[in-house]
NUTI-782080 format. One record per residue: residue number from 1; residue in one letter; y negated, x, z negated of N, C-alpha, C in turn. Coordinates in steps of 0.02 Angstrom, whole numbers. Example, Ala and Ser with C-alpha at 12.3 -4.5 7.8 and 13.67 -1.06 7.14 Angstrom:
REM NUTI-782080
seq = 1, type = A, nnorth = 284, neast = 660, nup = -390, canorth = 225, caeast = 615, caup = -390, cnorth = 165, ceast = 660, cup = -390
seq = 2, type = S, nnorth = 112, neast = 642, nup = -354, canorth = 53, caeast = 684, caup = -357, cnorth = -2, ceast = 645, cup = -394
***
This chain:
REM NUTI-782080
seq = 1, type = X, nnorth = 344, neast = 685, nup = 529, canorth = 280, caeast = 657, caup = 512, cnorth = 275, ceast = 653, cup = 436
seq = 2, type = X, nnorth = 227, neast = 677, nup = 414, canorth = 204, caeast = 673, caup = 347, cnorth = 214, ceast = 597, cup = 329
seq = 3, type = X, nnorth = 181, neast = 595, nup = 262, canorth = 176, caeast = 532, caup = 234, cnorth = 135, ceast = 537, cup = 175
seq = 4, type = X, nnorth = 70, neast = 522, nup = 168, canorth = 30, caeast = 505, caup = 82, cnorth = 14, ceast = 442, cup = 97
seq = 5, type = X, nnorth = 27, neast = 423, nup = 26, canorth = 41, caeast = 357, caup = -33, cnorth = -26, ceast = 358, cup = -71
seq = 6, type = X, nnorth = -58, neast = 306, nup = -68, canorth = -120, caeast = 289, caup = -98, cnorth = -94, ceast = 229, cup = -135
seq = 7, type = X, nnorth = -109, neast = 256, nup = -225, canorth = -97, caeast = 194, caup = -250, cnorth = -164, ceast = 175, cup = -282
seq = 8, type = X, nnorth = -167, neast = 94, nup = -294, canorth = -218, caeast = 80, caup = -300, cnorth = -206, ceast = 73, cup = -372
seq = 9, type = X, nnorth = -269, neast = 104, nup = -415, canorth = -267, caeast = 117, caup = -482, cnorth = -312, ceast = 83, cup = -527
seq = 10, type = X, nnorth = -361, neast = 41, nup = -473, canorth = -430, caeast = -4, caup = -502, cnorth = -410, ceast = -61, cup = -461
seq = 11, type = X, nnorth = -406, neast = -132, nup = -497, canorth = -434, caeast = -183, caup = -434, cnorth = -481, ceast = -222, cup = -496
seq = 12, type = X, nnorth = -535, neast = -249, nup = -463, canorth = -594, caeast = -282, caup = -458, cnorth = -615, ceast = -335, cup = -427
seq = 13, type = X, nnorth = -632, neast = -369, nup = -422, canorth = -655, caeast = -438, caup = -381, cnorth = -726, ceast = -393, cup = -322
seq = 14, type = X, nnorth = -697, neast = -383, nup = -267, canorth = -731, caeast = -357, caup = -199, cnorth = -734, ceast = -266, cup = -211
seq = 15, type = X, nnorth = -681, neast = -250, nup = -258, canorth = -686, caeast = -166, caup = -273, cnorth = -611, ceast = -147, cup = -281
seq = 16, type = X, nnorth = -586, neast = -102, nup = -242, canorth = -515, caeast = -74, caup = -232, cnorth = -531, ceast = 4, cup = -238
seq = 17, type = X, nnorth = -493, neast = 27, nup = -298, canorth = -506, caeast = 122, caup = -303, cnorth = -417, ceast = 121, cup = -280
seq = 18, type = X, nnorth = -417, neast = 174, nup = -252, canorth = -355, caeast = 202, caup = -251, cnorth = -369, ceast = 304, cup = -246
seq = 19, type = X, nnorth = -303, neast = 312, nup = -271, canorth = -290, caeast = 393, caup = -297, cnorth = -226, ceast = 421, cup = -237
seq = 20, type = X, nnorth = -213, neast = 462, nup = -218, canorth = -181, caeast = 486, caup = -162, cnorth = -134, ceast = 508, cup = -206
seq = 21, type = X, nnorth = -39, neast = 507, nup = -200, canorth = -8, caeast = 531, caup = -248, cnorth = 4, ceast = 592, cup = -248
seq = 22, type = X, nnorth = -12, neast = 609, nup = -200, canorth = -23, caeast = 701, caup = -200, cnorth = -47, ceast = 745, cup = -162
seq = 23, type = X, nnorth = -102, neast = 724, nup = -160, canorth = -181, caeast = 768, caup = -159, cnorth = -234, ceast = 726, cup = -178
seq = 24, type = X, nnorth = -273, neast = 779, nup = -200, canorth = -324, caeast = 738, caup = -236, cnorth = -382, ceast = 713, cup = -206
seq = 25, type = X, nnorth = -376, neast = 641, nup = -181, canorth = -415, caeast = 629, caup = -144, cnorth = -412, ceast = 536, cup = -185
seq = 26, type = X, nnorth = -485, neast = 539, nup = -194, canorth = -481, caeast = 453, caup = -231, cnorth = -554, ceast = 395, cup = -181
seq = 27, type = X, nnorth = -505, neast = 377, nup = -144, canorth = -534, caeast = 319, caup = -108, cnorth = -557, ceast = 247, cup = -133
seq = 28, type = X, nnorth = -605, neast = 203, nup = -107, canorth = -648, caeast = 135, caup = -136, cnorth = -634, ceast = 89, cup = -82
seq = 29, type = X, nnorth = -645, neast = 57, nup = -87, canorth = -653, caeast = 1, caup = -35, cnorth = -663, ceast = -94, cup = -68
seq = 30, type = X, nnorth = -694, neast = -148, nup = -24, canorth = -716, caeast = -184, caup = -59, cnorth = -627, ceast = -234, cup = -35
seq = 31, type = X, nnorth = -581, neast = -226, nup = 10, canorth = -535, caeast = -236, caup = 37, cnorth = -454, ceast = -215, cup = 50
seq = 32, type = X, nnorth = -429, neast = -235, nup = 65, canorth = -360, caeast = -195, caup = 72, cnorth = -362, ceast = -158, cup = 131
seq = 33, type = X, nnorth = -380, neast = -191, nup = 187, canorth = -364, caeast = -196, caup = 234, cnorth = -443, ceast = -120, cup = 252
seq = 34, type = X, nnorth = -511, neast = -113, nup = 219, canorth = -547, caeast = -76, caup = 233, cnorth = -535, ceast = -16, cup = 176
seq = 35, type = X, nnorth = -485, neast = -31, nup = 139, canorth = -451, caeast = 10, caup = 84, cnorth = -408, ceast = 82, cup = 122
seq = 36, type = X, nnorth = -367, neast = 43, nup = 182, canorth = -328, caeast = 83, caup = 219, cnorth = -363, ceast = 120, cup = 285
seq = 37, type = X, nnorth = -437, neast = 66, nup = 293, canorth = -472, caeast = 131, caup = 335, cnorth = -494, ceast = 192, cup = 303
seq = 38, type = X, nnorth = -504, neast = 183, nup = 248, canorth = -544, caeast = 240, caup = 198, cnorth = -495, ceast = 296, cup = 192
seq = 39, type = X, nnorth = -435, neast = 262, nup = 201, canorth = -374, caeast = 329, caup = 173, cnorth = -369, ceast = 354, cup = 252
seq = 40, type = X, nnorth = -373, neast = 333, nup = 306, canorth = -368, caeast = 367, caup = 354, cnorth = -425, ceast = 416, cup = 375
seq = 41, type = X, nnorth = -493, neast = 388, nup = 352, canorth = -539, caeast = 447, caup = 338, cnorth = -552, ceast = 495, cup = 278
seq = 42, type = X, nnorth = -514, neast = 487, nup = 248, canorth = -529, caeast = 531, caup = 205, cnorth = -474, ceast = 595, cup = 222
seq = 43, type = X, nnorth = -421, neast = 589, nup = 267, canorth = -367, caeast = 622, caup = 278, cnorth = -400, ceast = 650, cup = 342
seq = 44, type = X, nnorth = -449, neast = 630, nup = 376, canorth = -471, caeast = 660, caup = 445, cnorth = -502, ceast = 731, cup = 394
seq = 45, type = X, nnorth = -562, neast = 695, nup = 344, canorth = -611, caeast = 747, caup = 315, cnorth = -556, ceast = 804, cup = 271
seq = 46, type = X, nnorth = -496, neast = 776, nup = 257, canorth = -457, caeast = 831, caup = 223, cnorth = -427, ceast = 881, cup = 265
seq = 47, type = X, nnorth = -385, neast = 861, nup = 324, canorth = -330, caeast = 878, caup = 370, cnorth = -369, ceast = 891, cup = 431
seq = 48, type = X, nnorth = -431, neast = 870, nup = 450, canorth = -458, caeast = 887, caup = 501, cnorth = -390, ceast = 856, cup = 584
seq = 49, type = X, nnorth = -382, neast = 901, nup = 613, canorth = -357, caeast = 852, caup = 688, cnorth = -282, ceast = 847, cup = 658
seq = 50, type = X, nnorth = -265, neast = 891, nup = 604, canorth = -197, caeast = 865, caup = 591, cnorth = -178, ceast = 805, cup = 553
seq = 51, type = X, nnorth = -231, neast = 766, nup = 551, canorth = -251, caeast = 692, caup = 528, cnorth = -174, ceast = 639, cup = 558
seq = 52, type = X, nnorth = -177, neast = 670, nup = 633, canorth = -129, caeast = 616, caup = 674, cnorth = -65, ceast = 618, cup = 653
seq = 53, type = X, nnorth = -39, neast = 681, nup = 624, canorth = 38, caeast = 674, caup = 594, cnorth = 49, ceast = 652, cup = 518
seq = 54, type = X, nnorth = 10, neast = 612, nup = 514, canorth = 4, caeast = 610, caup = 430, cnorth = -1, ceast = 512, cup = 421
seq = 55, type = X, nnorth = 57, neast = 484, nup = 414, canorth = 57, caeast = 427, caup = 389, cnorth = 29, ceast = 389, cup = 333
seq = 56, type = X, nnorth = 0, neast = 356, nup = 319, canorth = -27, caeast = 304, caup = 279, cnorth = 1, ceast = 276, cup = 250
seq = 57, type = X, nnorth = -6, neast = 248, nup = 177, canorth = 33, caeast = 195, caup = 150, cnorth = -19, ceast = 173, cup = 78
seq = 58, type = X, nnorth = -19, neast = 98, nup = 80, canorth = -73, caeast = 107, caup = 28, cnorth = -32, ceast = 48, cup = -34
seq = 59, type = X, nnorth = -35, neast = 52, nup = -92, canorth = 16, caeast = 25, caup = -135, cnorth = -22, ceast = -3, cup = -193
seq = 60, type = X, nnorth = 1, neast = -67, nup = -192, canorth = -28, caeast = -96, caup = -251, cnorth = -23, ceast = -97, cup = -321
seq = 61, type = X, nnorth = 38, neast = -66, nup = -343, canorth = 69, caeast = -64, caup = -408, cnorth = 115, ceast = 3, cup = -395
seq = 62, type = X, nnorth = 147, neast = 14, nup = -453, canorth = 209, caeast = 51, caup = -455, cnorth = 302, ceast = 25, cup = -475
seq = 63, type = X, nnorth = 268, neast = -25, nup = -478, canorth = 330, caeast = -74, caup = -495, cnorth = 368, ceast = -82, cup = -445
seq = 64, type = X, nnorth = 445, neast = -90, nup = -453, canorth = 470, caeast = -104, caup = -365, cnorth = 464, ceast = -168, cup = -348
seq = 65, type = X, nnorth = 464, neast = -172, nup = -284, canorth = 466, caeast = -271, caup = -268, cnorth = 522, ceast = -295, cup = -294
seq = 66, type = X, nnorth = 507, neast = -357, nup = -316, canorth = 563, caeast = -373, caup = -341, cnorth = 562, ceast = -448, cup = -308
seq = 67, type = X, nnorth = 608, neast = -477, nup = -295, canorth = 615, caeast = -553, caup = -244, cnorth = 625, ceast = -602, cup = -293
seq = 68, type = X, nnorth = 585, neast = -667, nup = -275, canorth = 605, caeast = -714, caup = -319, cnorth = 624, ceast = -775, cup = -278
seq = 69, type = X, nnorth = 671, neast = -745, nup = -231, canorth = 711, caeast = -782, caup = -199, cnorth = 756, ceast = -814, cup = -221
seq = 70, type = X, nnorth = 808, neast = -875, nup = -232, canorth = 840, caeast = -886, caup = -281, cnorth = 894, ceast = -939, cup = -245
seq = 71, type = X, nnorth = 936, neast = -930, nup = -273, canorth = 986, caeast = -979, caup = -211, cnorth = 1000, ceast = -1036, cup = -228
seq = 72, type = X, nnorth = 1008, neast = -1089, nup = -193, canorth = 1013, caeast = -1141, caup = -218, cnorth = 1094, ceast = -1176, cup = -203
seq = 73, type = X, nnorth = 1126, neast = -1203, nup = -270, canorth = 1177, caeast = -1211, caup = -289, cnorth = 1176, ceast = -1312, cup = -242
seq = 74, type = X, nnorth = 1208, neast = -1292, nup = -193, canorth = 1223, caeast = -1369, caup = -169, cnorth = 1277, ceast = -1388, cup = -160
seq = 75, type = X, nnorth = 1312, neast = -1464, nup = -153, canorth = 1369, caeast = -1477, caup = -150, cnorth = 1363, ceast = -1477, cup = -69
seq = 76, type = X, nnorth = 1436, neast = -1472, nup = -72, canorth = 1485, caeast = -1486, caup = -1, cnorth = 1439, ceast = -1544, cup = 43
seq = 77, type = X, nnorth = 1427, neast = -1547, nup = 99, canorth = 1416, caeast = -1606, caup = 130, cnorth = 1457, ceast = -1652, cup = 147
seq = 78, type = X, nnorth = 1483, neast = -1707, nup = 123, canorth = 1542, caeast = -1741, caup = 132, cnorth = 1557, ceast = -1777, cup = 215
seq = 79, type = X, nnorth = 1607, neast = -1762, nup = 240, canorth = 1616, caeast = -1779, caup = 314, cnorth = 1637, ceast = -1852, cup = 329
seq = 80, type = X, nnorth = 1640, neast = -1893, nup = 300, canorth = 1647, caeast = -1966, caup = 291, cnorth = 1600, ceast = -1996, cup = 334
***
């Protein structure tokens, strides 16, 4: 199964552009969530029925995640 990566290259308050990382295909949406319908149609109008082997992924940055999980340093529980 394939895989194109839509990163999103505009955000806006109710406006999401994203750019396909390789093909040129640049999708809108006012949502994330209607962001990722747009990339699935725009891959029907590109790919036609071979639409179905072709995975989605839509990306907010290019940065990696990074966790700001952080551990917390506790003492022993004393058994007394």
């Amino acid at each position: 199964m394939r895989e194109v990566v839509f990163r999103v290259v505009r955000e806006r308050p109710g406006q999401l552009d994203a750019q396909a990382e390789t093909l040129p295909i640049r999708i809108a949406a006012p949502t994330l969530e209607e962001l990722q319908h747009e990339a699935r149609e725009a891959l029907i109008n590109h790919f036609g029925p071979a639409h179905c082997t072709v995975r989605v992924r839509v990306r907010r940055s290019q940065s990696p995640a990074v966790s700001v999980i952080r551990s917390l340093r506790r003492l022993p529980a004393s058994c007394s």
